[in-house]
KOLRO-80721 format. One record per residue (C-alpha): residue number from 1; residue in three letters; x negated, y negated, z. Coordinates in nm, 3 decimals, padded with zeros to 5 digits. Each point is the difference from the previous one (the first is absolute). Example, Ala and Ser with C-alpha at 12.3 -4.5 7.8 and 13.67 -1.06 7.14 Angstrom:
% residues 2
SITE   k   r      px      py      pz
SITE   1 ala -01.230  00.450  00.780
SITE   2 ser -00.137 -00.344 -00.066
This chain:
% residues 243
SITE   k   r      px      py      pz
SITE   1 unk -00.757 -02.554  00.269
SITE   2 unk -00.152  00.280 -00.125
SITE   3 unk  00.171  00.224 -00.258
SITE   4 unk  00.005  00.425  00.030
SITE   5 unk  00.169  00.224 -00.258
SITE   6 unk  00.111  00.354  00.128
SITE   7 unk  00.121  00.276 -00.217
SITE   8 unk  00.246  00.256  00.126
SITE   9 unk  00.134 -00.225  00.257
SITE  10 unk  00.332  00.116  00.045
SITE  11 unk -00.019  00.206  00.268
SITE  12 unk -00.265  00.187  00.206
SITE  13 unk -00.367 -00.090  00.022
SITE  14 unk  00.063 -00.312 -00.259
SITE  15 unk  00.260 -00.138  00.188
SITE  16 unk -00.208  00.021  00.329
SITE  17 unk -00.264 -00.199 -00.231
SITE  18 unk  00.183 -00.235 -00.065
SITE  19 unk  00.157 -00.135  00.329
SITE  20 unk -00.308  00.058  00.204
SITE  21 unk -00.185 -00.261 -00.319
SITE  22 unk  00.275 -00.208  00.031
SITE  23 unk -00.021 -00.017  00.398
SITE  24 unk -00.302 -00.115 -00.101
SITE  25 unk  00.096 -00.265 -00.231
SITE  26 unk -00.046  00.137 -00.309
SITE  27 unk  00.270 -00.093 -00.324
SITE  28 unk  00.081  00.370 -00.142
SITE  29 unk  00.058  00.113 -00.349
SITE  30 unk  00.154  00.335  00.053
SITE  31 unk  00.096  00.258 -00.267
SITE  32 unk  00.226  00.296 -00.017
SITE  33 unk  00.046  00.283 -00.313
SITE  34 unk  00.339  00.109  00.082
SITE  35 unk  00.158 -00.134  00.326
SITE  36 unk  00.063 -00.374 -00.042
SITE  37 unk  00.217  00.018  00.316
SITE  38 unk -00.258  00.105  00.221
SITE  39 unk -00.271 -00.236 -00.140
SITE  40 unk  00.231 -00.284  00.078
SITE  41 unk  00.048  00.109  00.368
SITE  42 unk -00.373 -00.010  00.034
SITE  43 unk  00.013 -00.358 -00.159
SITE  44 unk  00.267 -00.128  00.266
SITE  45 unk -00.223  00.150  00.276
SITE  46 unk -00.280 -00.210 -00.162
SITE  47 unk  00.194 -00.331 -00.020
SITE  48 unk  00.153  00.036  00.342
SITE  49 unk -00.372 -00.028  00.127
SITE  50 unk  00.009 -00.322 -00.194
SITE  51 unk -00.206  00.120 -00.296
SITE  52 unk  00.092 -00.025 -00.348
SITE  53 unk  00.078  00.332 -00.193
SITE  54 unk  00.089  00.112 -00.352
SITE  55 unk  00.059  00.331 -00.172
SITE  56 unk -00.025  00.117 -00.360
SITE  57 unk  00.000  00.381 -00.107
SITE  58 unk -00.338  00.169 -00.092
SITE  59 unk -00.081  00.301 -00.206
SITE  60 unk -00.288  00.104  00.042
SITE  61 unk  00.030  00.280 -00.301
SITE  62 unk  00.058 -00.343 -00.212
SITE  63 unk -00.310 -00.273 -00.080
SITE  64 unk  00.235 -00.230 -00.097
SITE  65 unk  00.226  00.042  00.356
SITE  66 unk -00.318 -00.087  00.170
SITE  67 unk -00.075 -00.287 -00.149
SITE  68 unk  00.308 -00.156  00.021
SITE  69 unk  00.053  00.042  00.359
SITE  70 unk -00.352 -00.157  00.055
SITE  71 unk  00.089 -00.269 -00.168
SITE  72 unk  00.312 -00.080  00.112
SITE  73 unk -00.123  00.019  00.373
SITE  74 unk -00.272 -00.237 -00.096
SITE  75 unk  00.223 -00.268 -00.133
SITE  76 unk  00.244 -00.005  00.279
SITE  77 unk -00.281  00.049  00.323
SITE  78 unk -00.317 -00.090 -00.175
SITE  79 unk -00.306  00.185 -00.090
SITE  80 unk -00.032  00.351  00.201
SITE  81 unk -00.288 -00.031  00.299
SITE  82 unk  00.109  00.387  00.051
SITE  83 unk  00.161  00.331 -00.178
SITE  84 unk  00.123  00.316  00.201
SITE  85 unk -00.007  00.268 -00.258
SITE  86 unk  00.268  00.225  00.170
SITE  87 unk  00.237  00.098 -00.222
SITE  88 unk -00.011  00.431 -00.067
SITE  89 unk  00.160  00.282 -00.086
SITE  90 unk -00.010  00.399  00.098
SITE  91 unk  00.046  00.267 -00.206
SITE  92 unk -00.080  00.324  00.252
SITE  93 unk  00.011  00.369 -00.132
SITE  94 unk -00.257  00.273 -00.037
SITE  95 unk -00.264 -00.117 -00.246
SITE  96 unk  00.047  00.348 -00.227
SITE  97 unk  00.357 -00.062  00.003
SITE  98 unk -00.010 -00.387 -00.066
SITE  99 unk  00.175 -00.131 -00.343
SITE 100 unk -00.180 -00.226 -00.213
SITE 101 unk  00.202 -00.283  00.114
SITE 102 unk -00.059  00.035  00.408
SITE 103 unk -00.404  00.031 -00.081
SITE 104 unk  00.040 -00.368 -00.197
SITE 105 unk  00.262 -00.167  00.207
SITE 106 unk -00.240 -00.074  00.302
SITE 107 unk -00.308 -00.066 -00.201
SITE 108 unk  00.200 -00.205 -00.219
SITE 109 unk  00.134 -00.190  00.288
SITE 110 unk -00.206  00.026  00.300
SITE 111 unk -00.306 -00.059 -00.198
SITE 112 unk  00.026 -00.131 -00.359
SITE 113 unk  00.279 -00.252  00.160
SITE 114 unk -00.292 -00.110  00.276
SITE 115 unk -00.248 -00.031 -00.272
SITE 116 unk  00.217 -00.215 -00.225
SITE 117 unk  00.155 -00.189  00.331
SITE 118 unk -00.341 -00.108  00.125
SITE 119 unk -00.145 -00.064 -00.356
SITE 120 unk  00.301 -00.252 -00.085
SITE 121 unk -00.062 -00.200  00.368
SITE 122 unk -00.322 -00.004  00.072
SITE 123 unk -00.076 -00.214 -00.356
SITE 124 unk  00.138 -00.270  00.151
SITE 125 unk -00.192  00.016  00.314
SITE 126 unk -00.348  00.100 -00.184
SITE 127 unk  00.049 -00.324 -00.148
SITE 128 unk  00.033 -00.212  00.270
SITE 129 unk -00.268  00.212  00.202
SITE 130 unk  00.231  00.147  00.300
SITE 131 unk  00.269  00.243  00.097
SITE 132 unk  00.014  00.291  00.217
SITE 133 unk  00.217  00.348 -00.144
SITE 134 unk  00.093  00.293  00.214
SITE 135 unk  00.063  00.345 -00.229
SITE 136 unk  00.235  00.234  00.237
SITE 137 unk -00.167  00.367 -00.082
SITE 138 unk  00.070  00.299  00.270
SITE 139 unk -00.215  00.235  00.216
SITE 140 unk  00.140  00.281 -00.286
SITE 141 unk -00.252 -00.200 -00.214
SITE 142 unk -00.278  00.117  00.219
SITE 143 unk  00.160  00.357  00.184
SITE 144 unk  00.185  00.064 -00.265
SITE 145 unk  00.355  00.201  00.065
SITE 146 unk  00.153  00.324 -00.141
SITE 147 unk  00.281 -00.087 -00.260
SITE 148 unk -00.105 -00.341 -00.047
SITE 149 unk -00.310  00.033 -00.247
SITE 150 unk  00.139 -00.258 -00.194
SITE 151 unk  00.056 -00.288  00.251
SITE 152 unk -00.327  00.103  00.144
SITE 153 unk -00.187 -00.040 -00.298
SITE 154 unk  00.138 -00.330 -00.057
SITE 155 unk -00.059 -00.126  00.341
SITE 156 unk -00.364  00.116 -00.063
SITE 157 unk -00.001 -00.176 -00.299
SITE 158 unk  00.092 -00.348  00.177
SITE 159 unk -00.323  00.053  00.229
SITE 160 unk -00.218  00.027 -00.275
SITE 161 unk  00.187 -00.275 -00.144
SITE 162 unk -00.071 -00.253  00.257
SITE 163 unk -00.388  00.162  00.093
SITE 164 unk -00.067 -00.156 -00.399
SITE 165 unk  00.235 -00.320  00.000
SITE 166 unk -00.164 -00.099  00.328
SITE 167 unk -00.351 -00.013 -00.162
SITE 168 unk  00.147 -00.155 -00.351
SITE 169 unk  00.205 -00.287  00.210
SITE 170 unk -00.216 -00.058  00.267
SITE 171 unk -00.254 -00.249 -00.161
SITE 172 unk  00.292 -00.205 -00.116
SITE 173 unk  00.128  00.000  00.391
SITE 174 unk  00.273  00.151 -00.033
SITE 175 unk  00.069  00.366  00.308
SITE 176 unk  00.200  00.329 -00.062
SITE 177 unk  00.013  00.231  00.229
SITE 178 unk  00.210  00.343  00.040
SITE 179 unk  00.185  00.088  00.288
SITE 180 unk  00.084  00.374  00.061
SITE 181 unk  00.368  00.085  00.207
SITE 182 unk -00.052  00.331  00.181
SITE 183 unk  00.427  00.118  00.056
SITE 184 unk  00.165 -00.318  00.012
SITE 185 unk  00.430  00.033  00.073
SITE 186 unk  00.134 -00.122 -00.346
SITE 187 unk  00.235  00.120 -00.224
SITE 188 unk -00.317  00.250 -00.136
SITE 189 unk  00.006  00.150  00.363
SITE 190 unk  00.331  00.043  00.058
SITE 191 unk  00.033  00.312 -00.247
SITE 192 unk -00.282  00.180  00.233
SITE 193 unk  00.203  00.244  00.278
SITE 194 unk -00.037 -00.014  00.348
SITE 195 unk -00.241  00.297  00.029
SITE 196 unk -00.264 -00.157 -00.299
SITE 197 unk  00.054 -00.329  00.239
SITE 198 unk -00.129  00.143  00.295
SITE 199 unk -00.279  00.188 -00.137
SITE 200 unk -00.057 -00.381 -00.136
SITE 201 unk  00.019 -00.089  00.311
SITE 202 unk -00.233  00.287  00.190
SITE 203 unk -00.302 -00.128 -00.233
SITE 204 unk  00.067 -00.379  00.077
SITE 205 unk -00.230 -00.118  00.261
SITE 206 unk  00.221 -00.262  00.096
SITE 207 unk  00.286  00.266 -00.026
SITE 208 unk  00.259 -00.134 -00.221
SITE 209 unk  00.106 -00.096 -00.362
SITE 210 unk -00.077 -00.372 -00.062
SITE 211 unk  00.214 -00.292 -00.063
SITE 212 unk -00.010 -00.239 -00.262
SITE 213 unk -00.136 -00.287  00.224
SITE 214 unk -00.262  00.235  00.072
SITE 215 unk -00.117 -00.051 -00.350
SITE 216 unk  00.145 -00.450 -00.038
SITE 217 unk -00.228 -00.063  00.279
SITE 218 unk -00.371  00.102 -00.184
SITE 219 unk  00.107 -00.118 -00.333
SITE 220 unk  00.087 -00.288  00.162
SITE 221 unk -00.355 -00.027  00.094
SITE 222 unk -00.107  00.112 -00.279
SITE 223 unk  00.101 -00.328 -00.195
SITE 224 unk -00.102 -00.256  00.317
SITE 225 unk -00.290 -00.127  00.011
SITE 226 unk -00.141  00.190  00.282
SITE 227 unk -00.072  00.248 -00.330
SITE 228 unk -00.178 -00.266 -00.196
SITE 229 unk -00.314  00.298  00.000
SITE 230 unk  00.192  00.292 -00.059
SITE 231 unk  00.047  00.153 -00.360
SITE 232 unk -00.021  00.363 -00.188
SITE 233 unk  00.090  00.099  00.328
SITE 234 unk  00.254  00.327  00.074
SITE 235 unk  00.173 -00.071  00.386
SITE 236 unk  00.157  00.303  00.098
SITE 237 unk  00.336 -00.060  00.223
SITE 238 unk  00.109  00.338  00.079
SITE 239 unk  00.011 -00.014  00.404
SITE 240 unk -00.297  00.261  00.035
SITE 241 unk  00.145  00.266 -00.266
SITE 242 unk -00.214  00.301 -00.047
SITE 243 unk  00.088  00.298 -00.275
């Protein structure tokens, strides 16, 4: 069976990832930085579609965190076919008012932790000459958004990220692609009020706030085989958002 590891998989968009791979029998390596708890819960919704699931904690501020969780997946499920890089942070504020520590917090995370995440799986796969990774960015990345200059700029930074690893891995057969949310419901929604929701909503062609299956079900594709000609590319899931 083939093996996917997804970061940030406790709740949210890597949960959704990870039942909808494991519906489609995919074994999942799943990792959490902080809540164990929920990481197991997505593990028991794994296993109770008869998949096999293990979790081990992953900072992505810490080389040495990385690598260990890679490796300990690998020994347990088997070499990784597929990594979810999902695991992020937010550090919103007014740029002129931002500390020192909220600029580096998201670029530390969001994008250093992506780098580091994709460099430390996708040896393995370079040397056997196949894998497919998925880097979660946002539409921020591309629109940008006021008081987020931070995450935006590290969510641009994953683009530009994947746009070069694409043409560095490619020749060796191995995909990575980045997939931008437009205003998904997760925990990093549900500080928004209800008025900055329904001006959300107003510029939403589809006219409402995504879920996180919204975003399982084209990463899910993005690691099939129906994708087996589709790398360096940036899909947009944002239900027809325009700012």
């Amino acid at each position: 069976m083939p093996v996917a590891l997804v970061t940030g998989a406790s709740r949210g968009i890597g949960a959704a990832c990870a039942t909808r791979l494991a519906a489609q029998g995919w074994e999942l390596g799943l990792t959490f930085a902080q809540d164990q708890v929920a990481c197991q819960e997505t593990a028991a919704a794994v296993r109770a579609l008869g998949r096999q699931a293990i979790t081990t904690r992953l900072e992505a501020r810490e080389p040495a965190s990385i690598t260990a969780a890679i490796h300990e997946v690998e020994a347990q499920l088997g070499p990784l076919d597929a990594l979810i890089v999902n695991a992020g942070t937010t550090r919103d504020g007014l740029a002129m008012r931002m500390s020192g520590e909220d600029w580096r917090a998201p670029i530390d995370i969001n994008l250093s932790g992506t780098a580091a995440t994709i460099r430390a799986a996708a040896a393995g796969m370079l040397e056997r000459g196949i894998g497919s990774i998925v880097a979660i960015t946002s539409i921020v990345g591309d629109h940008g958004n006021a008081g987020q200059a931070n995450y935006a700029a590290s969510k641009a930074g994953i683009m530009g990220l994947v746009a070069t690893l694409a043409k560095e891995f490619g020749p060796q057969g191995v995909r990575i692609n980045a997939l931008a949310p437009g205003f998904i419901r997760t925990r990093l929604t549900d500080v928004l009020d209800e008025d900055h929701v329904n001006a959300l909503r107003a510029h939403t062609a589809l006219g409402r706030l995504g879920e996180p299956d919204d975003i399982a079900g084209p990463v899910s594709f993005l690691v099939s085989p129906a994708a087996q000609f589709v790398t360096g590319t940036l899909l947009c899931v944002d239900g027809g958002l325009a700012l």
